[in-house]
C-alpha positions in Angstrom: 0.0 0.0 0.0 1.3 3.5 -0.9 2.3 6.3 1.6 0.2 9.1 1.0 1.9 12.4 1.0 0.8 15.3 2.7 1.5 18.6 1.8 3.2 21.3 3.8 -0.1 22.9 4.2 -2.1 19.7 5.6 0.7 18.4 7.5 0.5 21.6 9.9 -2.9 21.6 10.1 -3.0 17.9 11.1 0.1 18.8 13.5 -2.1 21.5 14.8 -5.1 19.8 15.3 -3.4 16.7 16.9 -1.4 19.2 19.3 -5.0 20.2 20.4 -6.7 16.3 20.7 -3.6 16.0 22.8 -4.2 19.2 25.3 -8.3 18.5 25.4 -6.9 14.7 26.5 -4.6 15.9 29.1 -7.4 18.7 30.5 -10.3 16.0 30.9 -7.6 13.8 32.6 -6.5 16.2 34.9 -10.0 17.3 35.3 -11.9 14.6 36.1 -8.6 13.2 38.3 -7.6 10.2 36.8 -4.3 10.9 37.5 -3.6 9.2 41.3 -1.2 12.0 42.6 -1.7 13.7 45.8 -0.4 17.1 44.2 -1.9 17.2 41.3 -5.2 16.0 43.2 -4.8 19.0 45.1 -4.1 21.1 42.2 -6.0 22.8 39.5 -3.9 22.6 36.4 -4.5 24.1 33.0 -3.1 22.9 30.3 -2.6 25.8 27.9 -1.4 24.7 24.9 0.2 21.3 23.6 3.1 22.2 20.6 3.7 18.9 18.9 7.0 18.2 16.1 6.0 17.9 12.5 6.6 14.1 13.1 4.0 13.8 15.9 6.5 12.1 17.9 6.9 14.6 20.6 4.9 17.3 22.3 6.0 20.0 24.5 3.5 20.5 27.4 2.6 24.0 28.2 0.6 24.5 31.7 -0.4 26.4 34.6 -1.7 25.7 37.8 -4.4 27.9 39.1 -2.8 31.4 40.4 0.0 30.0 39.3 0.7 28.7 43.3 3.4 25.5 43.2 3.8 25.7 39.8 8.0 24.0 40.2 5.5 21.5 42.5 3.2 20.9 39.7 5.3 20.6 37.5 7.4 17.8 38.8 4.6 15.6 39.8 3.2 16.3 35.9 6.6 14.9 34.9 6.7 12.2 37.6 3.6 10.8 36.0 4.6 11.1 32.3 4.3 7.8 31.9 0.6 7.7 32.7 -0.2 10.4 30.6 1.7 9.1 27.7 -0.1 5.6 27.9 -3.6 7.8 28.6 -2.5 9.7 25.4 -2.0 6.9 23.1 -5.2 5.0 23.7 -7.1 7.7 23.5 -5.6 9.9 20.0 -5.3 6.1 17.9 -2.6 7.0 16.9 0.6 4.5 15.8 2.9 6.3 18.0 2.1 8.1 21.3 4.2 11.4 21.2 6.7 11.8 24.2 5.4 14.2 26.7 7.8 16.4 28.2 5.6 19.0 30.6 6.7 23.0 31.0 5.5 25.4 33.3 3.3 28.3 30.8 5.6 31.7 31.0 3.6 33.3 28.8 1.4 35.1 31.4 4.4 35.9 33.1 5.8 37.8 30.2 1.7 39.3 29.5 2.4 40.9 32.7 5.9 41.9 32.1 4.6 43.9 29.2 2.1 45.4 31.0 4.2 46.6 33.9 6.5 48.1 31.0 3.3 50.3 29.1 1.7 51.4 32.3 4.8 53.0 33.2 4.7 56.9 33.3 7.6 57.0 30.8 6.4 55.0 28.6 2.5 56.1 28.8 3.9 59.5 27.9 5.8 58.5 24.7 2.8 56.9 23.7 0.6 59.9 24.4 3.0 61.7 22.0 2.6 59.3 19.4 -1.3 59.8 19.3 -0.9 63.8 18.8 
């Protein structure tokens, strides 16, 4: 039987929409508390986005616990129980290969409110006054 080929065009799109089964998989498992972990019992974690390689092979775990509290706690305990997930993961997507997992802690509302500490300064609120004139 042939391979079919996809172009560059489909094969991000199906990366994209596979990085997103994979998140809405992680979310209901951490939601509904499959997971048998004392801190991540305790824990509401959100997933916030699920970046997978072009190969489907591996997929970089974006999350954030609520207020962000324990997040280096969190974390670990996500990456203690990789194995789970990845197992989870791969009987759920049907998929020939379950993508490795490796779980990182969301920095980008960190850097949201980095940037909004920087535009509400006085400095800077004036240059951009000046701008609008």
């Amino acid at each position: 039987m042939a391979r079919q080929q996809f172009s560059a065009e489909q094969q991000s799109v199906r990366v994209l929409k596979v990085g997103e089964r994979v998140r809405h998989i992680l979310s209901e498992l951490l939601t509904r508390g499959e997971v048998h972990d004392e801190t991540l019992s305790a824990h509401s974690v959100s997933v916030t986005e699920v970046k997978m390689t072009p190969d489907l092979k591996h997929a970089s775990v974006y999350v954030k616990p609520l207020l962000g509290e324990d997040e280096d706690v969190v974390v670990k305990a996500l990456r203690t129980n990789t194995a789970f997930f990845q197992r989870e993961v791969a009987k759920r997507l049907g998929l020939k290969f379950a993508p490795k997992l490796q779980f990182r802690p969301d920095e980008s509302f960190d850097e949201a409110d980095r940037i909004e500490r920087l535009l509400s300064d006085p400095k800077v609120a004036r240059d951009l006054d000046d701008g609008e004139e």
